[in-house]
CHARMM-style PDB file with segment names, atoms N, HN, CA, C and O in Angstrom:
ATOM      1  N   UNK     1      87.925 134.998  90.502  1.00  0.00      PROA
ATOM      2  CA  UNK     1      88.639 134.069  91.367  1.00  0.00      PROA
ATOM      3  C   UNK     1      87.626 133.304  92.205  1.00  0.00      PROA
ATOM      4  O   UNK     1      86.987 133.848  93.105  1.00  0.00      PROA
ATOM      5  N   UNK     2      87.498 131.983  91.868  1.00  0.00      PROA
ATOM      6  HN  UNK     2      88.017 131.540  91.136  1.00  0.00      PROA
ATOM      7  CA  UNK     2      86.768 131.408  93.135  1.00  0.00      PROA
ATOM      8  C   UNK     2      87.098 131.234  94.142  1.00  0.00      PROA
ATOM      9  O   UNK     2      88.271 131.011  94.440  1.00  0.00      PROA
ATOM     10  N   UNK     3      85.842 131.307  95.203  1.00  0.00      PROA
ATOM     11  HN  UNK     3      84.889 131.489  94.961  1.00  0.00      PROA
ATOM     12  CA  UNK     3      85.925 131.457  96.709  1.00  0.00      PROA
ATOM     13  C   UNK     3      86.531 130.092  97.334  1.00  0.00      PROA
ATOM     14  O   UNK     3      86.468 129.057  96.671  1.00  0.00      PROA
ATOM     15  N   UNK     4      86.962 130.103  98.275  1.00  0.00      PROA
ATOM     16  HN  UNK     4      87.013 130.944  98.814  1.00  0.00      PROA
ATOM     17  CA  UNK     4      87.594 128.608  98.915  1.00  0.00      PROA
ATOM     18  C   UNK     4      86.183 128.282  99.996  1.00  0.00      PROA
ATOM     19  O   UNK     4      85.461 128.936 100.749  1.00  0.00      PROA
ATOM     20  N   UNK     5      86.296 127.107  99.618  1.00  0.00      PROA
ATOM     21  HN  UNK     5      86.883 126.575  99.007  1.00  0.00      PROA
ATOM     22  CA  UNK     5      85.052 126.432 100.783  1.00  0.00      PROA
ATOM     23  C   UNK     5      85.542 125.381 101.833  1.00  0.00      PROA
ATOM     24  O   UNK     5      86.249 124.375 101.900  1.00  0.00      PROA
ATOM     25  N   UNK     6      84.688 126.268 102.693  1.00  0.00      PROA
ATOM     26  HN  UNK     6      84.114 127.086 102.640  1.00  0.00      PROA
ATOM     27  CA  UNK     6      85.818 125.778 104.114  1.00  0.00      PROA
ATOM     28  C   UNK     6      84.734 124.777 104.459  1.00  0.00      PROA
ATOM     29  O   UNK     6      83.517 124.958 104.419  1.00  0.00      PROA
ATOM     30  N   UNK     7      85.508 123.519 104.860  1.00  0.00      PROA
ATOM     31  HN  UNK     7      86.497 123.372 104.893  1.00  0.00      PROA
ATOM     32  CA  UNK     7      84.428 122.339 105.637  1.00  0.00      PROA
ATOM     33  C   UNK     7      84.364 122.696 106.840  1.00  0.00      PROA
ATOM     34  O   UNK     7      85.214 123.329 107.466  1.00  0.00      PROA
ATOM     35  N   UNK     8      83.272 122.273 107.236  1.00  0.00      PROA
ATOM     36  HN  UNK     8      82.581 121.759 106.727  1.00  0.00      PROA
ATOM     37  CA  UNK     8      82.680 121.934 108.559  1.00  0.00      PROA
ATOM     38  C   UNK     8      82.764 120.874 109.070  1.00  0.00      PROA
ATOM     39  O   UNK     8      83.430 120.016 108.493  1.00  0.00      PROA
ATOM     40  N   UNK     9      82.140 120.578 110.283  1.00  0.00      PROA
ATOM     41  HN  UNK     9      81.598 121.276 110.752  1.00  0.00      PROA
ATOM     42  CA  UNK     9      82.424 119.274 110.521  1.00  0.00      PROA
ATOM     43  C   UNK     9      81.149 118.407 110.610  1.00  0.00      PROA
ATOM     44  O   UNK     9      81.188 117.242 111.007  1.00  0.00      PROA
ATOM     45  N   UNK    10      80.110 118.980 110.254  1.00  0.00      PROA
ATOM     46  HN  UNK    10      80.078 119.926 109.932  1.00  0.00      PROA
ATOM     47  CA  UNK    10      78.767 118.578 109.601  1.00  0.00      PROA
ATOM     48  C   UNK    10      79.084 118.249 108.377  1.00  0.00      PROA
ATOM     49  O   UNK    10      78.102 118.323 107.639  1.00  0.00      PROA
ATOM     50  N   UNK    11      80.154 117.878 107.789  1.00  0.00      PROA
ATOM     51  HN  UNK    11      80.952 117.818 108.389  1.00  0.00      PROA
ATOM     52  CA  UNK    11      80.439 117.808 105.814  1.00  0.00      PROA
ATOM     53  C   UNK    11      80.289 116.217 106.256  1.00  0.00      PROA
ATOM     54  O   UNK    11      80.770 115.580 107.193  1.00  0.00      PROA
ATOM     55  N   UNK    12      79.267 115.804 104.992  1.00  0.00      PROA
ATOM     56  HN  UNK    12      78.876 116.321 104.230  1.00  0.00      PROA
ATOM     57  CA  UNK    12      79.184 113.858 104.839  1.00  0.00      PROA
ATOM     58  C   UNK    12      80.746 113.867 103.939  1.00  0.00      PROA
ATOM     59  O   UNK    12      81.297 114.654 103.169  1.00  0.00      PROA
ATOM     60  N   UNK    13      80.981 112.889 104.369  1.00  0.00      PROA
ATOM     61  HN  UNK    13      80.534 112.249 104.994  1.00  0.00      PROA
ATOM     62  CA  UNK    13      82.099 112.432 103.468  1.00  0.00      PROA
ATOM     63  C   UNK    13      81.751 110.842 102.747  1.00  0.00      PROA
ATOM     64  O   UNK    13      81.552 109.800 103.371  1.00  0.00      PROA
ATOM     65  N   UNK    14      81.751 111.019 101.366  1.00  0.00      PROA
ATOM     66  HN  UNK    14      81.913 111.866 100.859  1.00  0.00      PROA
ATOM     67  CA  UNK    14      81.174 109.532 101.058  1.00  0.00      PROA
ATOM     68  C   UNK    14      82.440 108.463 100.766  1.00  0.00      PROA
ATOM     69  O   UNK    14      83.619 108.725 100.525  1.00  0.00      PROA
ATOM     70  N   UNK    15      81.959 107.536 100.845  1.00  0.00      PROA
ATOM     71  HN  UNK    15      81.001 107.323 101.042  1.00  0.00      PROA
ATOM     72  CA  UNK    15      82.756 106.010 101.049  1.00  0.00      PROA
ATOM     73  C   UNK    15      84.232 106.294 100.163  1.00  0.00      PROA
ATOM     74  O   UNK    15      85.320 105.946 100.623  1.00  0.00      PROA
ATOM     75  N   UNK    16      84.083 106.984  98.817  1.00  0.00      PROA
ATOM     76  HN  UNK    16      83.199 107.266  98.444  1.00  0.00      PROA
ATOM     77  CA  UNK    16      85.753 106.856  97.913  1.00  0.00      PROA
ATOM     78  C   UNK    16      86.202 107.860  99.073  1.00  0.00      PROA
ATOM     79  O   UNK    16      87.044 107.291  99.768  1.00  0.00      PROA
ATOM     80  N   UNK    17      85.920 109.228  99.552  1.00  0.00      PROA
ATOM     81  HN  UNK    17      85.237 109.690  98.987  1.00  0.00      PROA
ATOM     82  CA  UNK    17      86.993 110.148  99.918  1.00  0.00      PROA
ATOM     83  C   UNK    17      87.357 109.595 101.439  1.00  0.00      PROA
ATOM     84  O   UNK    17      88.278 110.044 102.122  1.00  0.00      PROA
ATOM     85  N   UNK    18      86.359 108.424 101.877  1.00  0.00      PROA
ATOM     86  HN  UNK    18      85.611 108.060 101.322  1.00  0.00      PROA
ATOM     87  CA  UNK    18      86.748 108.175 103.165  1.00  0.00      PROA
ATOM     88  C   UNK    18      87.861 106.750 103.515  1.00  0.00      PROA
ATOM     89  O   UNK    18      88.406 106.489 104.587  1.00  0.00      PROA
ATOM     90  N   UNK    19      87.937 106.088 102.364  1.00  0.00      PROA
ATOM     91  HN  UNK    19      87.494 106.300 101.493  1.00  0.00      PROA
ATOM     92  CA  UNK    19      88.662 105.338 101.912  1.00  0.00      PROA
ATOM     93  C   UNK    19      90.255 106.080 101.270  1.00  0.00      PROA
ATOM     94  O   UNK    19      91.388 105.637 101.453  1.00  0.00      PROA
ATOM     95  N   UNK    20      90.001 106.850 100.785  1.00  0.00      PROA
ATOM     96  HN  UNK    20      89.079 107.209 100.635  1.00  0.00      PROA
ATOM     97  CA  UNK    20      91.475 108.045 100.611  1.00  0.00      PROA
ATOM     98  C   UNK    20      91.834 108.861 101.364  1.00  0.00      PROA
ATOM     99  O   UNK    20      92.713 109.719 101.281  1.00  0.00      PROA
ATOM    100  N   UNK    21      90.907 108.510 102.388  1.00  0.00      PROA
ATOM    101  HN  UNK    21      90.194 107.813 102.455  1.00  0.00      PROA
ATOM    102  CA  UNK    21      91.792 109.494 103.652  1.00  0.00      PROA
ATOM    103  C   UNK    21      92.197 108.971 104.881  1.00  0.00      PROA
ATOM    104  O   UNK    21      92.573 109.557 105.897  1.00  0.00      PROA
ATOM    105  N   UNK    22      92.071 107.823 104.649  1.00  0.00      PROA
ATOM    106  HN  UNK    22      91.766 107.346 103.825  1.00  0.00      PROA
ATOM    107  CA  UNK    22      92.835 106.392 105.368  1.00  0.00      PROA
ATOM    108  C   UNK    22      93.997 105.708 104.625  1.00  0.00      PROA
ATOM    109  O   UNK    22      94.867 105.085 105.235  1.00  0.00      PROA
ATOM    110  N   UNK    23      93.980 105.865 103.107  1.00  0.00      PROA
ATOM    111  HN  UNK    23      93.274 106.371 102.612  1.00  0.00      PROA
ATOM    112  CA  UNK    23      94.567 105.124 102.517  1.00  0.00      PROA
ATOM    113  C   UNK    23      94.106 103.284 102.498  1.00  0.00      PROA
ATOM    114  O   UNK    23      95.000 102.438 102.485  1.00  0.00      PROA
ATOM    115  N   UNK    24      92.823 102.946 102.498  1.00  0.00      PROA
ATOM    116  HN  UNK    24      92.096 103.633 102.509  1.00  0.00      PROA
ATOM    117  CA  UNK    24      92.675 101.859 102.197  1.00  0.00      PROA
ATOM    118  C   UNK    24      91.366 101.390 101.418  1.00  0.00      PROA
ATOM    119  O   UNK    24      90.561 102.122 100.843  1.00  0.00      PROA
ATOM    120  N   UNK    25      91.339 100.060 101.525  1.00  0.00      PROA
ATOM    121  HN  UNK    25      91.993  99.465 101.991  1.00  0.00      PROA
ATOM    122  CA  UNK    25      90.593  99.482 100.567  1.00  0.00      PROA
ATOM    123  C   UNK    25      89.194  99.344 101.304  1.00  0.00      PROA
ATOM    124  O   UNK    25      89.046  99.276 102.524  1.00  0.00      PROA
ATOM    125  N   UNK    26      88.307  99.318 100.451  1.00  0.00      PROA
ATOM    126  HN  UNK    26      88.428  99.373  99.460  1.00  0.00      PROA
ATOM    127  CA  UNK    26      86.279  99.363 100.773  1.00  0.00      PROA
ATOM    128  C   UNK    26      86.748  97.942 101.863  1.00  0.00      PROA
ATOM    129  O   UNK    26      86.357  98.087 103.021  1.00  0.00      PROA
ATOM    130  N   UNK    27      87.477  96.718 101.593  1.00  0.00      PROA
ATOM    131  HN  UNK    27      87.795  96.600 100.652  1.00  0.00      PROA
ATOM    132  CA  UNK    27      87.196  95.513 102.628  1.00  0.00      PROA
ATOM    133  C   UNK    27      87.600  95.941 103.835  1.00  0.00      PROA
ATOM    134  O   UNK    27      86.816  95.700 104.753  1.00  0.00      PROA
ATOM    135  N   UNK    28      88.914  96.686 104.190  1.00  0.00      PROA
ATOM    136  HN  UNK    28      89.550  96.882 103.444  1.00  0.00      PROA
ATOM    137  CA  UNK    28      89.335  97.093 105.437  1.00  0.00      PROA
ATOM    138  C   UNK    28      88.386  98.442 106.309  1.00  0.00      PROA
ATOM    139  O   UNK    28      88.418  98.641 107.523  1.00  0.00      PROA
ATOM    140  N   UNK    29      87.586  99.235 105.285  1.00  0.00      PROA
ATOM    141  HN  UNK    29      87.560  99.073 104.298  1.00  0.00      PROA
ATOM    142  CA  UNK    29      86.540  99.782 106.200  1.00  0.00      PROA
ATOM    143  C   UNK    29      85.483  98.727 106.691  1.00  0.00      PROA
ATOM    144  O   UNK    29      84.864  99.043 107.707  1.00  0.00      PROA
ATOM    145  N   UNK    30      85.154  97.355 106.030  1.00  0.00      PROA
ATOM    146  HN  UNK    30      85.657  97.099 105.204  1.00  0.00      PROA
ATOM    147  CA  UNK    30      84.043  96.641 106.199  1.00  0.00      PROA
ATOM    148  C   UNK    30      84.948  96.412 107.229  1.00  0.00      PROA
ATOM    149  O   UNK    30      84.688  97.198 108.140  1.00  0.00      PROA
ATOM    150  N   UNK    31      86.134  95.515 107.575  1.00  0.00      PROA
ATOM    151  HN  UNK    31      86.346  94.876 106.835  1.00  0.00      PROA
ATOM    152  CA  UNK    31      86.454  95.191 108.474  1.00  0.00      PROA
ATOM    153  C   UNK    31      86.902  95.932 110.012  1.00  0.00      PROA
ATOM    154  O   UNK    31      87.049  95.573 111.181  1.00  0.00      PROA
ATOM    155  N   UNK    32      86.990  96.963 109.346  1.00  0.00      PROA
ATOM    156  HN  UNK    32      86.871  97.255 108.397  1.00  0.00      PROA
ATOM    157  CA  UNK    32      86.818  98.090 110.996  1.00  0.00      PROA
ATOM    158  C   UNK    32      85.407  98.367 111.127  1.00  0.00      PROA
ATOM    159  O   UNK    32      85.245  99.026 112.154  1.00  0.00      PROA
ATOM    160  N   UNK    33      84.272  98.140 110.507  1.00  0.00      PROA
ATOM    161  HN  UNK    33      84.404  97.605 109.673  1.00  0.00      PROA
ATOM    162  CA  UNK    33      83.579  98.541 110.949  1.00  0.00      PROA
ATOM    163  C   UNK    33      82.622  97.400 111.672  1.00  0.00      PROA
ATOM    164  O   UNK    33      81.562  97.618 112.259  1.00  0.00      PROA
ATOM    165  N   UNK    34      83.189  96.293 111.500  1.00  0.00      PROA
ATOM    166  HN  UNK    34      84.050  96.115 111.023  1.00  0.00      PROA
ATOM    167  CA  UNK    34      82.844  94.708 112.047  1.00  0.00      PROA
ATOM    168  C   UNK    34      83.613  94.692 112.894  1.00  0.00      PROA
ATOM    169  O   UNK    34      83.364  93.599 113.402  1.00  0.00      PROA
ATOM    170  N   UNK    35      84.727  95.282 113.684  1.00  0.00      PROA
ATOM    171  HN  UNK    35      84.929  96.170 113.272  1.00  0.00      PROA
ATOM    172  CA  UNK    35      85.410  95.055 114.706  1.00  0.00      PROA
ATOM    173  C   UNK    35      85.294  95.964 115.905  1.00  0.00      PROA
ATOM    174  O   UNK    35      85.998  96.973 115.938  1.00  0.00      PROA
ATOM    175  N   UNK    36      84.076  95.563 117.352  1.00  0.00      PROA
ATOM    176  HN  UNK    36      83.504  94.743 117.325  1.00  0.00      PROA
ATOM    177  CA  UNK    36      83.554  96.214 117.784  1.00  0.00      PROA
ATOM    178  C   UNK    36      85.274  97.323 118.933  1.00  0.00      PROA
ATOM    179  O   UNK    36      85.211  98.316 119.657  1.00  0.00      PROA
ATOM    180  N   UNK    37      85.993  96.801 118.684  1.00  0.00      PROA
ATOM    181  HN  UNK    37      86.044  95.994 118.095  1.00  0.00      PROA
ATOM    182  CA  UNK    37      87.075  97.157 120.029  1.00  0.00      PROA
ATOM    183  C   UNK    37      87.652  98.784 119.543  1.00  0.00      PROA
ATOM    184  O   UNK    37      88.095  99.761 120.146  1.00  0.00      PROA
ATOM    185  N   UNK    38      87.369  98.442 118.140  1.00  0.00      PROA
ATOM    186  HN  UNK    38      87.009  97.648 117.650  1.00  0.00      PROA
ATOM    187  CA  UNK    38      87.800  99.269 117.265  1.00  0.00      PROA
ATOM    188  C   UNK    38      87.019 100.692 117.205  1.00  0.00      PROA
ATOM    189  O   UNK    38      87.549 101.761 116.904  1.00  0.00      PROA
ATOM    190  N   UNK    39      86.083 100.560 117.442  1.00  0.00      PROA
ATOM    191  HN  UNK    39      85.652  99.692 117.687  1.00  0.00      PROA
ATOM    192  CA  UNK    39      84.862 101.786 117.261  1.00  0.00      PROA
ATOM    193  C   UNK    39      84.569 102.898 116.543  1.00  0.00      PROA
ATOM    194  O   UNK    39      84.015 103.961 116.825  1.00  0.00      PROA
ATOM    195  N   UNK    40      85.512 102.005 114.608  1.00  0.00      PROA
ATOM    196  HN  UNK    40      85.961 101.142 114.379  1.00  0.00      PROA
ATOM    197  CA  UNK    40      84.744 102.829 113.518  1.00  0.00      PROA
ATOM    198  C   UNK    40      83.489 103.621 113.466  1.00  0.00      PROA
ATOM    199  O   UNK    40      82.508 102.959 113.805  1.00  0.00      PROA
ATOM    200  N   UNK    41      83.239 104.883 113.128  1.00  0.00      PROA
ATOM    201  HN  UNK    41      84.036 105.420 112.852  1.00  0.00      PROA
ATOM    202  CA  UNK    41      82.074 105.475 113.095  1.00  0.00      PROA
ATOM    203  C   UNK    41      81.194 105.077 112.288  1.00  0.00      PROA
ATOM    204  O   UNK    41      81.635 104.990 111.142  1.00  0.00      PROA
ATOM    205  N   UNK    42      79.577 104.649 112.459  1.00  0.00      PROA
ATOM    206  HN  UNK    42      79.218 104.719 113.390  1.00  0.00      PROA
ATOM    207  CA  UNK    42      78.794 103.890 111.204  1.00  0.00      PROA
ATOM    208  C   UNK    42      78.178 104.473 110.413  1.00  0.00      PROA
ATOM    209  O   UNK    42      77.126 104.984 110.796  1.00  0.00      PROA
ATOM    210  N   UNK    43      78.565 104.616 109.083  1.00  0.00      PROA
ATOM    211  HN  UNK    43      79.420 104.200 108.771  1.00  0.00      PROA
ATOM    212  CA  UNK    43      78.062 105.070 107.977  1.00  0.00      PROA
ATOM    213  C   UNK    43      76.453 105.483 107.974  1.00  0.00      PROA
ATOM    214  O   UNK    43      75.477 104.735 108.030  1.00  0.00      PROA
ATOM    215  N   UNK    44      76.507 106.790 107.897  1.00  0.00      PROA
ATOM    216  HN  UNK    44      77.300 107.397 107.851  1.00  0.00      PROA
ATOM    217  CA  UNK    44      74.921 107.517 107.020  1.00  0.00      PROA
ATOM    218  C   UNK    44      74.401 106.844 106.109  1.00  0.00      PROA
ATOM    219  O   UNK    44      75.259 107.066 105.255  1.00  0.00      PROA
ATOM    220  N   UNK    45      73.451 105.994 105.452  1.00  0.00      PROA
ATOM    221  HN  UNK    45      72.753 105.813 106.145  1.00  0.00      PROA
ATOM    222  CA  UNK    45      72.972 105.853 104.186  1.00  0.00      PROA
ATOM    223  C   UNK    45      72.324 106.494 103.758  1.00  0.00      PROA
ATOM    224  O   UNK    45      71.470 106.868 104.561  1.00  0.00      PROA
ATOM    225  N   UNK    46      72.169 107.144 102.210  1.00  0.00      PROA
ATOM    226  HN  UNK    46      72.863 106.839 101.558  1.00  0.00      PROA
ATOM    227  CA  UNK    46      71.574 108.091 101.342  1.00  0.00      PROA
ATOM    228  C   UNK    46      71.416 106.849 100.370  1.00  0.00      PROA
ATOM    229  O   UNK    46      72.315 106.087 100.016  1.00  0.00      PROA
ATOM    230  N   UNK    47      70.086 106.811 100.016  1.00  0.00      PROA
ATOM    231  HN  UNK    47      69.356 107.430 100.303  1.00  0.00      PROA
ATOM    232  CA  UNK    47      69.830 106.332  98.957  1.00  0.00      PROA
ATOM    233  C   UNK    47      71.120 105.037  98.749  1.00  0.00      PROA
ATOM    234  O   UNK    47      71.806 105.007  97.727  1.00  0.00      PROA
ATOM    235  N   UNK    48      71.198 104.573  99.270  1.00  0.00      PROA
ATOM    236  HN  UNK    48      70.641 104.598 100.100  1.00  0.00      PROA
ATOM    237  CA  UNK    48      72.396 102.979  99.288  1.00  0.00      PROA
ATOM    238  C   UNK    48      73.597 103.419  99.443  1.00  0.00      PROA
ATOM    239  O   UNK    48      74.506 102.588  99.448  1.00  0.00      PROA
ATOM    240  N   UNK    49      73.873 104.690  99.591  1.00  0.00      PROA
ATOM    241  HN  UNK    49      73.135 105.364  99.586  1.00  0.00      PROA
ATOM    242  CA  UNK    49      75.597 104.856  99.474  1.00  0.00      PROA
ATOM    243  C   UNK    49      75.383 105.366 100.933  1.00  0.00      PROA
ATOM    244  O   UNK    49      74.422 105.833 101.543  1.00  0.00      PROA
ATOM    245  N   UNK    50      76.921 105.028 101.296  1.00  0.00      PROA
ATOM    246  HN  UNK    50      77.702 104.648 100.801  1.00  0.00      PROA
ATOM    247  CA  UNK    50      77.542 105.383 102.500  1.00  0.00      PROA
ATOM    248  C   UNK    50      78.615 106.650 102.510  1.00  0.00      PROA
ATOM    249  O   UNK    50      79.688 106.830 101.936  1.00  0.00      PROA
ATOM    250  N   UNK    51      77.473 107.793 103.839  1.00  0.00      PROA
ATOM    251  HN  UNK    51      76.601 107.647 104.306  1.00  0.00      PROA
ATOM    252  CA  UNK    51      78.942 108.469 103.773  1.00  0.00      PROA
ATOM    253  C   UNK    51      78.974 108.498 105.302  1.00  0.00      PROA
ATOM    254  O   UNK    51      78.088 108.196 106.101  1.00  0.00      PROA
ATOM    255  N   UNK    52      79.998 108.858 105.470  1.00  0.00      PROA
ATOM    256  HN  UNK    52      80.718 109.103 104.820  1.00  0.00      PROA
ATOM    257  CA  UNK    52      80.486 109.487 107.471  1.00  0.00      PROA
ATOM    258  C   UNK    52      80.894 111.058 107.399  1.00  0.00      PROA
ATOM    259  O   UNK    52      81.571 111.693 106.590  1.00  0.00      PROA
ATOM    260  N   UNK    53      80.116 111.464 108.728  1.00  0.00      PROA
ATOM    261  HN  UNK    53      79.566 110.948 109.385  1.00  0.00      PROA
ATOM    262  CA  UNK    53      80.534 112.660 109.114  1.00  0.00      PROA
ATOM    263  C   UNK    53      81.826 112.972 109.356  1.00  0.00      PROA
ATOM    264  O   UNK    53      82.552 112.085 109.806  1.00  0.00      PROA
ATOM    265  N   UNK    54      82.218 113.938 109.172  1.00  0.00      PROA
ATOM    266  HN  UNK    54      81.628 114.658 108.807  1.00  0.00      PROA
ATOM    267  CA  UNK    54      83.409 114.685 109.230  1.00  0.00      PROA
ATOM    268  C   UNK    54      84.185 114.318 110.986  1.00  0.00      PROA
ATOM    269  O   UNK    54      85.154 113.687 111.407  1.00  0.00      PROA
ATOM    270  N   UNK    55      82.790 115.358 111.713  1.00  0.00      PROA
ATOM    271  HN  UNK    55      82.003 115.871 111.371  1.00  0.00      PROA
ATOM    272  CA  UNK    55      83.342 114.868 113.239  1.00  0.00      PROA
ATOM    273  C   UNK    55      83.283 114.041 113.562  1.00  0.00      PROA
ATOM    274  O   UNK    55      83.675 113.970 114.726  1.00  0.00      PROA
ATOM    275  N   UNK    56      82.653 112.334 112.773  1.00  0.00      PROA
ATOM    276  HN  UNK    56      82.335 112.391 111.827  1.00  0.00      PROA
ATOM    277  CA  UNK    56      82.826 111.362 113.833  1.00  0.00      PROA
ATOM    278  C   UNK    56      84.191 110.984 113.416  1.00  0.00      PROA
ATOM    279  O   UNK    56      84.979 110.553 114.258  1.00  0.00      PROA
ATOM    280  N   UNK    57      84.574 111.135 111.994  1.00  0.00      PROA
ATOM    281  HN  UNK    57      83.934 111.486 111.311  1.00  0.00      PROA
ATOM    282  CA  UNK    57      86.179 110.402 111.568  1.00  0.00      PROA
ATOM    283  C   UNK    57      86.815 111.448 112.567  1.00  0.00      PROA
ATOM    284  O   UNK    57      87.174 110.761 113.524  1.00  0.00      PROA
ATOM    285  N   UNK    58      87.099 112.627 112.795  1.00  0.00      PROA
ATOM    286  HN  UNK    58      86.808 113.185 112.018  1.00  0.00      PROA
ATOM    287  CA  UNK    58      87.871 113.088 113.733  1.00  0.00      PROA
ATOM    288  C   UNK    58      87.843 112.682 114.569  1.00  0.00      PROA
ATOM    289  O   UNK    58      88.932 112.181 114.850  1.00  0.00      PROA
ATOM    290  N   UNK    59      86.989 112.540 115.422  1.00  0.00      PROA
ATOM    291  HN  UNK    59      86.105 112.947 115.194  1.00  0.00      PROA
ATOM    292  CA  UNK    59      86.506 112.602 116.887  1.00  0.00      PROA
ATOM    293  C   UNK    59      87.789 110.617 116.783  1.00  0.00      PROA
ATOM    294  O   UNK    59      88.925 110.631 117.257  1.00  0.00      PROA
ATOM    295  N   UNK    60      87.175 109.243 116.092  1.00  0.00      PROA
ATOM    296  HN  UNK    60      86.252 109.232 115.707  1.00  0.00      PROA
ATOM    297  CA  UNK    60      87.871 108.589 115.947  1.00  0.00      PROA
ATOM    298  C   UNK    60      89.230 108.784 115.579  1.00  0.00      PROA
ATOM    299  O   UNK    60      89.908 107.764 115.697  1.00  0.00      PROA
ATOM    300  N   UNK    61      90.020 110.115 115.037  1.00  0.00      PROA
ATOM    301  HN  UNK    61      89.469 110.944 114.941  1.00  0.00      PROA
ATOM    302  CA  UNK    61      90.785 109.701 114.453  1.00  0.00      PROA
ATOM    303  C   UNK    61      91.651 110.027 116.204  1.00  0.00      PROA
ATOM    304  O   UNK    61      92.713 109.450 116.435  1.00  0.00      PROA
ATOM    305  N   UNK    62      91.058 110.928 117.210  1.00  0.00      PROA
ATOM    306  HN  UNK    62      90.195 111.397 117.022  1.00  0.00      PROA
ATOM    307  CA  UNK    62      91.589 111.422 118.073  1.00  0.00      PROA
ATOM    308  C   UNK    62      91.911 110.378 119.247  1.00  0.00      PROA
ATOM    309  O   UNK    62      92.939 110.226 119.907  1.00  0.00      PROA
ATOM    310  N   UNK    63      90.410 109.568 119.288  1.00  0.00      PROA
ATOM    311  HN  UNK    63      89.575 109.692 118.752  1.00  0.00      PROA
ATOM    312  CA  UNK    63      90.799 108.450 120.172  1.00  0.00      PROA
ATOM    313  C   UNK    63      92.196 107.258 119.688  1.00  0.00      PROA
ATOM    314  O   UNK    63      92.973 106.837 120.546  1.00  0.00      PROA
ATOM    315  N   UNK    64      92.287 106.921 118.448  1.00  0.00      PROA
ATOM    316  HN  UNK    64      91.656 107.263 117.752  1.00  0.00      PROA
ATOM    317  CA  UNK    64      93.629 106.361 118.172  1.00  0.00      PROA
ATOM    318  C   UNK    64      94.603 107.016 118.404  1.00  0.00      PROA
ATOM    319  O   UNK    64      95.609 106.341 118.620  1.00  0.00      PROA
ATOM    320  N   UNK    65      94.745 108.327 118.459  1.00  0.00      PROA
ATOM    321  HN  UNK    65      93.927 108.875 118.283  1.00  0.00      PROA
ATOM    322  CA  UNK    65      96.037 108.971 118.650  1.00  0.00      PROA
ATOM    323  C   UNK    65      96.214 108.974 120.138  1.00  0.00      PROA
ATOM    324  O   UNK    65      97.323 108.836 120.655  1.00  0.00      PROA
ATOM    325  N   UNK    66      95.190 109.123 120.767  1.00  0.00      PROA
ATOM    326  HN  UNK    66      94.290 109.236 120.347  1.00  0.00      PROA
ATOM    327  CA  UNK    66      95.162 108.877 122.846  1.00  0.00      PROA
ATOM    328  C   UNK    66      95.994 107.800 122.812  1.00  0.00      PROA
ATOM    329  O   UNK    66      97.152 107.836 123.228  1.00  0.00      PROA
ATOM    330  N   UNK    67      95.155 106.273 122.056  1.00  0.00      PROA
ATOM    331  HN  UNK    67      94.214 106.244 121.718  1.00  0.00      PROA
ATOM    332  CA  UNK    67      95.513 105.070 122.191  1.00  0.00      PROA
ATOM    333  C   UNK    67      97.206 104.563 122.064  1.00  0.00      PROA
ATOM    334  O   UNK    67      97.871 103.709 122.651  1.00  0.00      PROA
ATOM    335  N   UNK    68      97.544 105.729 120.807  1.00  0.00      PROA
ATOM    336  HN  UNK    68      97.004 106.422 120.331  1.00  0.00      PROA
ATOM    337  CA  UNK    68      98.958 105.342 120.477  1.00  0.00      PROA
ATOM    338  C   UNK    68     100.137 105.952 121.810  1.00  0.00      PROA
ATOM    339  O   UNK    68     101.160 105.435 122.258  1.00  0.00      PROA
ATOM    340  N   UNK    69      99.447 107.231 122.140  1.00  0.00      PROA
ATOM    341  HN  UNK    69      98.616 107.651 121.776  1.00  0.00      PROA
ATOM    342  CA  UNK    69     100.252 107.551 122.957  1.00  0.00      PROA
ATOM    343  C   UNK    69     100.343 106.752 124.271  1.00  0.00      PROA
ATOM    344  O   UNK    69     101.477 106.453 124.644  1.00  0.00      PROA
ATOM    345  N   UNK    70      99.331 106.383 124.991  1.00  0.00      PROA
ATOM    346  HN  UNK    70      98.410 106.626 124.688  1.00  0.00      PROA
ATOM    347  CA  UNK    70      99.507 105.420 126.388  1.00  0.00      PROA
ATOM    348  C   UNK    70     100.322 104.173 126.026  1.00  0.00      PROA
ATOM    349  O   UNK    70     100.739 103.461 126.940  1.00  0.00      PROA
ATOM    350  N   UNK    71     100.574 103.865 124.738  1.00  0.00      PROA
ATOM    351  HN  UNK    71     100.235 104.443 123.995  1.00  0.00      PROA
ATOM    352  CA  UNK    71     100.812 102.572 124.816  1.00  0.00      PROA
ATOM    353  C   UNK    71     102.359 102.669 124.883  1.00  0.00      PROA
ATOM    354  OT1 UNK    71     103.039 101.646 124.968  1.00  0.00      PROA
TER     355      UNK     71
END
């Protein structure tokens, strides 16, 4: 039986799984990440590809949820 592997929040996440865990397209990360109000986390490069840390998409996903609630 294989073991389950638990992420951390040191796990890179590269550009397809971070795009499927938003549900959108490579232009709408370019465009959050060009929109300073917004304060997408900026991509790691490895060798030309882009990935993002685990805790900064959290850490962002937490400040939108603050945001939704005050409003």
């Amino acid at each position: 039986m294989p073991l389950a592997v638990q992420k951390s929040n040191e796990d890179l996440l590269p550009a397809t799984a971070t795009r499927a865990r938003y549900s959108v397209s490579d232009m709408t990360i370019f465009r959050w990440l060009a929109d300073p109000k917004l304060c997408f986390p900026q991509p790691i490069r490895i060798n030309g590809r882009r990935y993002w840390r685990l805790a900064d998409l959290q850490a962002f996903e937490a400040r939108q949820a603050t945001k939704m609630e005050a409003a």
